[in-house]
Structures are given as C-alpha cells and as structure tokens.
C-alpha positions in Angstrom: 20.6 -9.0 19.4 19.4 -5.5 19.2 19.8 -3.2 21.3 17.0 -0.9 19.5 14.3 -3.2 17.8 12.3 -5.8 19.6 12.0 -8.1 17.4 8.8 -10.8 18.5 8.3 -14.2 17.6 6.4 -14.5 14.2 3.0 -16.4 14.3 2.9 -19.8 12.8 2.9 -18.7 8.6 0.2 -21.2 7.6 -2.5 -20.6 10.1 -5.0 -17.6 9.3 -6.0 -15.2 11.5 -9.2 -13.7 11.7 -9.8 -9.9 11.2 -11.4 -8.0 14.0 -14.0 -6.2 12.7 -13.3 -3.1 14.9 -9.6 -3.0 13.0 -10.4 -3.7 9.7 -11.5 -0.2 9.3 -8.7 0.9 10.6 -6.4 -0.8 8.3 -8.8 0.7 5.2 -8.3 4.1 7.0 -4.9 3.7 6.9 -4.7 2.4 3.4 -7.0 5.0 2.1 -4.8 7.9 4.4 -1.7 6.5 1.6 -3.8 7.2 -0.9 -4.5 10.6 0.0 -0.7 11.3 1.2 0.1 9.9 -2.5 -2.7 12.2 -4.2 -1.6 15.2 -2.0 1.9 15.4 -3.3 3.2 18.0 -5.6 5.6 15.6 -8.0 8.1 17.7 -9.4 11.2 15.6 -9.0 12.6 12.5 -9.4 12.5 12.1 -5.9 9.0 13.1 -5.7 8.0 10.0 -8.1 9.9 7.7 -5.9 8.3 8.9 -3.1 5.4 8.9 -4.4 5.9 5.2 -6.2 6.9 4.0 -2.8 3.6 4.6 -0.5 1.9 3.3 -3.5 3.7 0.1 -3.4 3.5 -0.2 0.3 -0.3 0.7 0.3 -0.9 -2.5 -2.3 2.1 -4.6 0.0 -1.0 -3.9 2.4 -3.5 -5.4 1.0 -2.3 -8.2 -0.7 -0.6 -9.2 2.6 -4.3 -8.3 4.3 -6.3 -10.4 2.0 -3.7 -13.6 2.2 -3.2 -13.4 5.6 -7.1 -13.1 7.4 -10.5 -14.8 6.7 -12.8 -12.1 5.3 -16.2 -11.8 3.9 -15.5 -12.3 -0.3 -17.2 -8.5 -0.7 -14.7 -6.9 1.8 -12.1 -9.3 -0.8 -13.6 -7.8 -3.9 -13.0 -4.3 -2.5 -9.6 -4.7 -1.4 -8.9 -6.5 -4.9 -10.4 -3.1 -6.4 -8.5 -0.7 -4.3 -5.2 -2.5 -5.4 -6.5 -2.9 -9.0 -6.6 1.2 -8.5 -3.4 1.9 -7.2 -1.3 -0.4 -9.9 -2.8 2.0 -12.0 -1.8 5.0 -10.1 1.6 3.1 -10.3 1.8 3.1 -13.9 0.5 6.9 -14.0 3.0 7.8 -11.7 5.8 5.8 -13.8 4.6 8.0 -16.9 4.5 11.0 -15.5 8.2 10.2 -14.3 9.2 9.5 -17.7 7.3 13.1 -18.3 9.2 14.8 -15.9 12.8 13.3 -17.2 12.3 14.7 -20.9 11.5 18.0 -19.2 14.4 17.6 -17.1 16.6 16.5 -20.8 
C-alpha cells in the first residue's frame, strides 16, 4: 500500500453518472486552459513537440472519457466531439511541424 497516494475505490464502470451543471464548465475551462497552455508554447525542440503533443493528447483523453462516462445534452456532445475533432488536428500540425523542426535540426 502506499504510503504517498490514496488510492479510492473506483465507482461501478458501467453505471453513468450525471454531470453537475455547475462543473461541467469547469471541466471546459480546464480543457480550453490546455488549449491555451498548448497554443502559448514556443516549440523549438523536440522536447517542446512532446510537450506540447502530450497536453494535447491528455486534453482529448478528457473528453472522450467526459462524453463516455456522463449523460449530457447531445449539443453539449456535439461540442465536445468538435473540440476533440480540433485538437487531433492540432496533433497532426504539431507532428508536422516536429518533422519540420528535425530537418532543421539534420
């Protein structure tokens, strides 16, 4: 057992939760705070792009796990969709640019 993490009983996996309506704007604040974190960055290095790649990922982990795991209203669903729909692209332009920076680097 750890002596540093608390790790808590997980919920039952098949039920679904609601979302409060107070913290689901929360949760799109913090998505759209990746965003801007990802968007603020000055990629120069290969370490950058990971970076970078990372939040992205994590940001889209988010809302897939968001959407599958709460009832919400299919609008606040087709957002969501569109928001991740955005960031694999920012994915794919932040894989290109990589591939940019290592023929630089070459």
């Amino acid at each position: 057992m750890s002596s540093v993490l608390t790790f808590h009983q997980p919920h039952n996996a098949k039920s679904k939760t609601t979302a409060s309506p107070r913290k689901l704007p929360e949760i799109l604040a913090n998505v759209a705070a990746l965003l801007a974190q990802v968007q603020s960055l000055n990629i120069q290095t290969t370490d950058d792009i990971r970076h970078a790649i990372f939040i992205l990922e994590l940001t889209n982990s988010c809302i897939r796990l968001l959407i599958e795991q709460t009832k919400l209203d299919e609008t606040i669903i087709t957002s969501l969709l569109t928001r991740s729909a955005m960031i694999d692209l920012r994915i794919a332009e932040t894989r290109r640019e990589a591939a940019h920076l290592m023929e630089k680097m070459i």
